[in-house]
C-alpha positions as CSV (number, residue, x, y, z in Angstrom):
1,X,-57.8,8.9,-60.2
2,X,-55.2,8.4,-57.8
3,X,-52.1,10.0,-57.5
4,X,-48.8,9.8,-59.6
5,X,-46.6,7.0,-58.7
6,X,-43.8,9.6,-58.2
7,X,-45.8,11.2,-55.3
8,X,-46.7,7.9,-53.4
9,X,-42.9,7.2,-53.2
10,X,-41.5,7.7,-50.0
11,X,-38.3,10.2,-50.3
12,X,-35.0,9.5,-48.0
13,X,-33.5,12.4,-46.8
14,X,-30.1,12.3,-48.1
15,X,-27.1,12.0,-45.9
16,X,-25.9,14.9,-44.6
17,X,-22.4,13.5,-43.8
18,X,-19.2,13.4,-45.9
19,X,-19.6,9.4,-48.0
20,X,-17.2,6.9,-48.6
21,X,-17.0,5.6,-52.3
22,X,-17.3,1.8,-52.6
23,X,-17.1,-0.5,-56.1
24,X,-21.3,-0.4,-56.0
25,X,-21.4,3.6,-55.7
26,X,-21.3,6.2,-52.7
27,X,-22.2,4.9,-49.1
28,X,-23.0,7.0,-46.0
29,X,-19.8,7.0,-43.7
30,X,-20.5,6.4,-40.2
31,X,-20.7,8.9,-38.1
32,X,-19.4,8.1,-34.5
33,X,-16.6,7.7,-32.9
34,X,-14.0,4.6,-33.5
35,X,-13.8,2.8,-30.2
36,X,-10.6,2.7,-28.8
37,X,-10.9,-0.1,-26.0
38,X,-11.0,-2.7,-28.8
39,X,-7.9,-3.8,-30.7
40,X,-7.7,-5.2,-33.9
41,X,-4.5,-7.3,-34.8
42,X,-2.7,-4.8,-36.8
43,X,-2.8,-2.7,-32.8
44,X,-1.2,-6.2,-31.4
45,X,1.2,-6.2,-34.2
46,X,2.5,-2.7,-33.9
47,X,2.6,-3.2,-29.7
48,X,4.4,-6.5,-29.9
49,X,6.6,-5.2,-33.0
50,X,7.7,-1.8,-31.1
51,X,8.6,-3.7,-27.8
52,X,10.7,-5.7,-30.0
53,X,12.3,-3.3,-32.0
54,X,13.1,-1.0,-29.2
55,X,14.1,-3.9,-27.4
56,X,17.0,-4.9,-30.0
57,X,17.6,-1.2,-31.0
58,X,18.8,-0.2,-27.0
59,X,20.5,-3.3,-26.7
60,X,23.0,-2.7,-29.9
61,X,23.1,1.2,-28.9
62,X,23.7,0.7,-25.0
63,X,25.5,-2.5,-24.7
64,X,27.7,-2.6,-28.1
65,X,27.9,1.6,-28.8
66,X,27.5,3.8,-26.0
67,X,29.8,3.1,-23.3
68,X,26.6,2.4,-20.9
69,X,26.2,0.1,-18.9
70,X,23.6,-1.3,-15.9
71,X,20.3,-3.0,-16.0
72,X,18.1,0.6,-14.4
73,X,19.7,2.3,-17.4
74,X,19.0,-0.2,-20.1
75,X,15.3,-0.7,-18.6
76,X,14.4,3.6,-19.0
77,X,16.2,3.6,-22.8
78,X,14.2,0.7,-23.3
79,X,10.7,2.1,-22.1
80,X,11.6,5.7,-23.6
81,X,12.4,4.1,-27.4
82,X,9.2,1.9,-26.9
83,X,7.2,4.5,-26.3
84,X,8.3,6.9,-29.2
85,X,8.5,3.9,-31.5
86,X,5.1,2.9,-30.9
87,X,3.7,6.4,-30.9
88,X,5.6,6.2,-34.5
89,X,4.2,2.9,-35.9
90,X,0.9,3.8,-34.2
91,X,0.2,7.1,-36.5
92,X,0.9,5.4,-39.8
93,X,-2.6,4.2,-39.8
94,X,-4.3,5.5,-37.0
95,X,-5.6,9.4,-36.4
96,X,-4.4,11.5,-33.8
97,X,-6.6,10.7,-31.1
98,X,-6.1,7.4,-31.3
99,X,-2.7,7.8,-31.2
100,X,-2.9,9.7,-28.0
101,X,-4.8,6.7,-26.1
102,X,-2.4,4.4,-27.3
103,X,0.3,6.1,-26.1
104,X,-1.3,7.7,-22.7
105,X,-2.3,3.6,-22.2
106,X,1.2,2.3,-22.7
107,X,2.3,4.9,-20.8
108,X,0.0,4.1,-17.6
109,X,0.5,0.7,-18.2
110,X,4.1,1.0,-18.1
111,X,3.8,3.1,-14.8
112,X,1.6,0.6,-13.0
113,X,3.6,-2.1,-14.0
114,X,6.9,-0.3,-12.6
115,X,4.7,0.2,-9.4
116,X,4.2,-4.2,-9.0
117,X,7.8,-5.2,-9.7
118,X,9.3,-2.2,-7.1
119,X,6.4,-3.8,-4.5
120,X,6.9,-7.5,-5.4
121,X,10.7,-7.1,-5.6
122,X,10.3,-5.3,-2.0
123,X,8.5,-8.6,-0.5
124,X,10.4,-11.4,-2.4
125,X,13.7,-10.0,-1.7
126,X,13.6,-10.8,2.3
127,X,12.3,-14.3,1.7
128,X,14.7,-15.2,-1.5
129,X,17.5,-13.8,0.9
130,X,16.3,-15.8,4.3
131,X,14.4,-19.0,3.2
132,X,17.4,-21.2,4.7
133,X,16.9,-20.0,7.5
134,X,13.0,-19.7,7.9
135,X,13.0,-23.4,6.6
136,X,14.7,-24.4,10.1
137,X,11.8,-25.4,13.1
138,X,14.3,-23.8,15.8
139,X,14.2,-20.6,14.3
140,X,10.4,-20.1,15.3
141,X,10.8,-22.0,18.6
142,X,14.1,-20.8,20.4
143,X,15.9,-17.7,21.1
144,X,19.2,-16.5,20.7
145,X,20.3,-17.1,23.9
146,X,24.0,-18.2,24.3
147,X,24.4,-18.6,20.2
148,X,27.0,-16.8,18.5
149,X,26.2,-15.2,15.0
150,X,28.3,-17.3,13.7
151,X,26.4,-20.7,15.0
152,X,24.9,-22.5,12.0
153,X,21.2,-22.1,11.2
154,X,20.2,-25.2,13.1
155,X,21.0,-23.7,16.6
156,X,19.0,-20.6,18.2
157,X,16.3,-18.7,16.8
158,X,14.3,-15.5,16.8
159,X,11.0,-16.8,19.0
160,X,11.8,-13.7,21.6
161,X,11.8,-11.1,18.9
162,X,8.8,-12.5,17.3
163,X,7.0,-12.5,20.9
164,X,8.1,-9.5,21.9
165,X,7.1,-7.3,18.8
166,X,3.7,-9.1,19.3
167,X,3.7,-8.5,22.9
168,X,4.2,-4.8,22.3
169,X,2.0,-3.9,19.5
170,X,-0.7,-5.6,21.4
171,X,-0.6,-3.4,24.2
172,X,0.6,-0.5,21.9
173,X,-2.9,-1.1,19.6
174,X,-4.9,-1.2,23.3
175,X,-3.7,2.2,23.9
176,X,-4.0,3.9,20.4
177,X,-7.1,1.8,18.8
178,X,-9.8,3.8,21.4
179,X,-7.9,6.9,21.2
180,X,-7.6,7.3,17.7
181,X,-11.3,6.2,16.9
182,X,-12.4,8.3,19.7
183,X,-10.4,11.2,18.2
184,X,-11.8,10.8,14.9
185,X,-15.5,10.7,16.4
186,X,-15.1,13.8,17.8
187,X,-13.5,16.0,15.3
188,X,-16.5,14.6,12.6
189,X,-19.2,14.5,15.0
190,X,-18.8,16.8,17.7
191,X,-16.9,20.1,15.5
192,X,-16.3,23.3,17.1
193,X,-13.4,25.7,17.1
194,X,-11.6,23.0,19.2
195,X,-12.1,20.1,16.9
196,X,-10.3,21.5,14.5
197,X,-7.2,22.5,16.7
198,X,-7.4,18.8,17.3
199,X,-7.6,18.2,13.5
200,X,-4.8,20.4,12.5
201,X,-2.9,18.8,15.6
202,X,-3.6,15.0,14.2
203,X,-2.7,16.2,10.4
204,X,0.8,17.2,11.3
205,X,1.7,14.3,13.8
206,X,1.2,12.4,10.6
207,X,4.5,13.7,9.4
208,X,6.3,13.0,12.9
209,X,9.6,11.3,12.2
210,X,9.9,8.1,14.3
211,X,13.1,8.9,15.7
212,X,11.1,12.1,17.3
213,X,8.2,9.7,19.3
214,X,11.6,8.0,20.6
215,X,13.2,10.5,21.9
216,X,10.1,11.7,23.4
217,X,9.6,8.5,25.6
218,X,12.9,8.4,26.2
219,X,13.2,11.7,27.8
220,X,9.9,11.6,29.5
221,X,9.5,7.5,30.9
222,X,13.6,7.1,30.9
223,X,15.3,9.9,31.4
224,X,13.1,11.7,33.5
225,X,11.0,9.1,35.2
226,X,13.8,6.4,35.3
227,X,11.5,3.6,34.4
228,X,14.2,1.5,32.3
229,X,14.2,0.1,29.2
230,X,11.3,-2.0,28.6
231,X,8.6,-3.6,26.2
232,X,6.3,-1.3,27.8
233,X,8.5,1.8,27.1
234,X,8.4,0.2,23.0
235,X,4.7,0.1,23.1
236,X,4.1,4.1,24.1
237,X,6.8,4.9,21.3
238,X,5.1,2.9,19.0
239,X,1.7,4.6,20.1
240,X,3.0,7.8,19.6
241,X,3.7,6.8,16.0
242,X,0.4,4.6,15.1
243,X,-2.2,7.4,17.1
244,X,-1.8,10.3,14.3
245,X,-2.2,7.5,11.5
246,X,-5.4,6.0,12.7
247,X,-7.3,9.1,14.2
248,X,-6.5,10.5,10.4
249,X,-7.2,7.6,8.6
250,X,-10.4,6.9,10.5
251,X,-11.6,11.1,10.3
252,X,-11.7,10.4,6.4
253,X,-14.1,7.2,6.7
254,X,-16.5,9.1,9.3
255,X,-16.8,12.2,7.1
256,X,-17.8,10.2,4.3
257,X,-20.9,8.4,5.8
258,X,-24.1,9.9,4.2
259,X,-25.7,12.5,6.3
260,X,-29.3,11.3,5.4
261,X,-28.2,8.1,8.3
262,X,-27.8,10.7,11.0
263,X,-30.6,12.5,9.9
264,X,-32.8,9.5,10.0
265,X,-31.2,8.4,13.2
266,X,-32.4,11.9,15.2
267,X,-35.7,12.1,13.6
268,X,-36.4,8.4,15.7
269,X,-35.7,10.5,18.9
270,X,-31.7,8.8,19.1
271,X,-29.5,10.5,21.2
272,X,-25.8,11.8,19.2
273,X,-24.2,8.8,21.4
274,X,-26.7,6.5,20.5
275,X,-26.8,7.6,16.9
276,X,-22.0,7.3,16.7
277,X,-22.7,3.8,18.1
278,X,-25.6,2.1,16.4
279,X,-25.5,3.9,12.8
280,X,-22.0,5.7,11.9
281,X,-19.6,3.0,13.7
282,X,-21.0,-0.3,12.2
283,X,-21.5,1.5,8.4
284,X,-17.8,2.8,8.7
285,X,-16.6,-0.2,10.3
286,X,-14.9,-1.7,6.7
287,X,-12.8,1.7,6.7
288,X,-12.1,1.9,10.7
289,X,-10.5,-1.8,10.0
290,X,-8.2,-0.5,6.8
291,X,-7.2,2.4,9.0
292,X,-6.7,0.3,12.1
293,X,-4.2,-1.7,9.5
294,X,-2.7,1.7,8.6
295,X,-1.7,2.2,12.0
296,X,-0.4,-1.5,12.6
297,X,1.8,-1.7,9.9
298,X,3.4,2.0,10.7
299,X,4.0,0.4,14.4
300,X,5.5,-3.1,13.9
301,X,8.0,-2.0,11.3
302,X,9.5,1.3,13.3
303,X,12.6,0.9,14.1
304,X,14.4,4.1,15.8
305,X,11.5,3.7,18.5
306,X,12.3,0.9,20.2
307,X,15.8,1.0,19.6
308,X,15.6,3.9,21.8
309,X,13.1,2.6,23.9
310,X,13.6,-1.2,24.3
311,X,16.9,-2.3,24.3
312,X,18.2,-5.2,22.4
313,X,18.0,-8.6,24.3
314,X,19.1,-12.6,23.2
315,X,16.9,-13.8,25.8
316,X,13.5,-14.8,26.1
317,X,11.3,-11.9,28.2
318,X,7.4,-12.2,28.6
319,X,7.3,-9.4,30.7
320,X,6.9,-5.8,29.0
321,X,7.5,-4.1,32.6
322,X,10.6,-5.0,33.2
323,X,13.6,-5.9,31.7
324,X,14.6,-5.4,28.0
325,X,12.5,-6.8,25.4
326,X,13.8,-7.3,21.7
327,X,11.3,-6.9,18.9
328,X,11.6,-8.1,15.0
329,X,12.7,-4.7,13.9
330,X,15.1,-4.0,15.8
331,X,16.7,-7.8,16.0
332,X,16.5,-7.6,12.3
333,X,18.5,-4.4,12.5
334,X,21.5,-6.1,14.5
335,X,21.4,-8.9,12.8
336,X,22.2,-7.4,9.3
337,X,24.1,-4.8,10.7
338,X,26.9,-7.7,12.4
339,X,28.8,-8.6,9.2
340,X,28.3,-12.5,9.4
341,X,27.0,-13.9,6.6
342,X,24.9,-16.3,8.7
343,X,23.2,-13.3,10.8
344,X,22.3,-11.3,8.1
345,X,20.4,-14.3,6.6
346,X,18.6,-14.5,9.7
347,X,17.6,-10.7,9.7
348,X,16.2,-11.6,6.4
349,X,14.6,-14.4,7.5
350,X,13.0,-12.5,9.9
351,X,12.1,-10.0,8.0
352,X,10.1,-12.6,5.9
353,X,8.5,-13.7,9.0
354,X,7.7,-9.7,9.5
355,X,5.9,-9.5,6.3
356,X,4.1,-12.5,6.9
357,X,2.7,-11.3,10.3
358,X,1.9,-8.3,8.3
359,X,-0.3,-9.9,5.5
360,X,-2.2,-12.2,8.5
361,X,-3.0,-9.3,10.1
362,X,-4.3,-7.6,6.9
363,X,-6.4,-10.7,5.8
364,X,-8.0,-10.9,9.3
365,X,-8.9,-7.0,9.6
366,X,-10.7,-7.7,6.4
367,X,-12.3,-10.7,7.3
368,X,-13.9,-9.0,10.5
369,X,-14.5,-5.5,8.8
370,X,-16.5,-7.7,6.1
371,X,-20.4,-6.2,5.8
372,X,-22.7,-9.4,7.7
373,X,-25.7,-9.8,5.3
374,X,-28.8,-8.1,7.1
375,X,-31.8,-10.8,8.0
């Protein structure tokens, strides 16, 4: 006969872990952990709830109780009671760990969010101060020449700073852009004892303050040489100040192509040369344009350089060997500096138009540095 029913029945292994007791009996409790990206809406309520209590308990405290006063001060209570207040609400029905992640996250959160209004109140601030004057056509087509600072908006304009700030970073990025890739090349591809006198060199001209690469050219091309004040003069300072910053920027990218390219490169029979122009160049070529941009945007904003260097103008001058030759930086400097109300709101109107130049050259260093898709 066949065997007892008992014995064809297939036994479950009970469940080893601790069980939950529901209305219908004991139930397995899952084992796993609770996934902490996704929020329920009792998360929302208790984030939304602690921004508002804190919110109202700082303001009766500071503004009504504590002789405080001042929006930075009200703005750290705020985000310090938020924090423990949430933390709080959060462990009422939440476990430790997830009270952690919820307060590490609002705590990151808070600190990248800090980091976006310092930068976007840093690039709104010029162009909230200056957009009556950047709003005016003569301010991008005539100089200063013969205006007063205290001449309305609709007369002169800042065209020879403009030109002249592009006139020397062009020639000061023709001198520094083959120098510092060339640098970099050879301290990641070349090596030796030297390479990395060169390296330790390049690392602490990082730190140089700009008022240093002034003096330098000064001394050397001015003092020394008697060449003059000049565009030209503005360009080396600025060179002095943009070579350390891309040669360093553009060591980093090289060391991180793969080795296996080089490798594959020789084993074809390709000379180093070949191998630095064909193969590591073109795949580091995104980070060579980001560290390019590095150095630009250390050189166009310096001002101690070529206040040293250049010599403030009102005039229009296309020629960077002779003569003085204004630049944004330092016009911007002057202009602020001067007391009138309508001056200062040009040297923030230029200083919008400084950020601007700024962001177009960042946009089209990324457009060229962008990989082509292979055929």
């Amino acid at each position: 006969m066949g065997r007892p029913l008992m014995d064809r029945v297939s036994t479950v292994p009970p469940p080893t872990g601790p069980t939950t007791v529901r209305a219908d009996g004991p139930a397995p409790a899952t084992d796993g952990p609770r996934p902490l990206q996704s929020r329920t809406f009792d998360d929302w309520g208790s984030l939304f709830g602690s921004a508002a209590g804190s919110f109202g308990l700082v303001w009766l405290a500071y503004e009504n109780l504590l002789p405080f006063s001042g929006l930075v001060g009200f703005l750290i209570c705020w985000y310090l009671t938020f924090v423990a207040m949430y933390a709080g609400v959060t462990a009422l029905t939440n476990p430790l760990p997830v009270v952690l992640d919820r307060l590490a996250s609002a705590m990151v959160q808070g600190a990248a969010a800090l980091t976006a209004i310092a930068l976007g109140s840093a690039i709104a601030y010029p162009f909230i101060k200056g957009y009556h004057a950047i709003l005016h056509a003569n301010f991008y087509s005539h100089d200063m020449s013969g205006v007063a600072p205290t001449a309305p908006l609709t007369k002169g304009g800042q065209l020879h700073a403009i030109v002249g700030s592009l006139i020397e970073l062009g020639i000061a990025i023709a001198i520094v852009l083959p120098l510092g890739i060339g640098t970099a090349v050879f301290m990641t591809e070349v090596g030796g004892r030297f390479a990395r006198i060169v390296r330790t060199i390049v690392e602490a001209m990082t730190a140089l303050p700009s008022i240093v690469a002034g003096l330098f050219i000064y001394a050397v091309l001015i003092v020394d040489l008697h060449y003059g004040k000049s565009g030209f003069a503005a360009a080396l300072a600025m060179g002095v100040m943009g070579l350390p910053i891309i040669a360093r920027a553009s060591d980093v990218v090289l060391r991180v192509v793969p080795g296996g390219l080089r490798e594959a490169s020789f084993a074809l029979g390709s000379s180093t040369w070949r191998t630095v122009w064909r193969v590591v160049l073109p795949t580091a070529r995104p980070g060579l344009a980001t560290a390019v941009i590095l150095g630009v945007a250390r050189m166009i904003g310096e001002t101690s350089p070529v206040l040293l260097t250049s010599g403030a103008t009102t005039f229009m001058n296309y020629n960077p060997f002779n003569a003085p030759m204004n630049s944004m930086p330092l016009s911007i400097y002057f202009s602020v500096r001067s007391g009138e109300p309508l001056s200062i709101e040009r040297g923030y109107g230029l200083a919008a138009v400084l950020l601007g130049i700024v962001l177009i050259l960042f946009v089209t260093a990324r457009l060229l540095a962008r990989q082509r898709p292979s055929r």
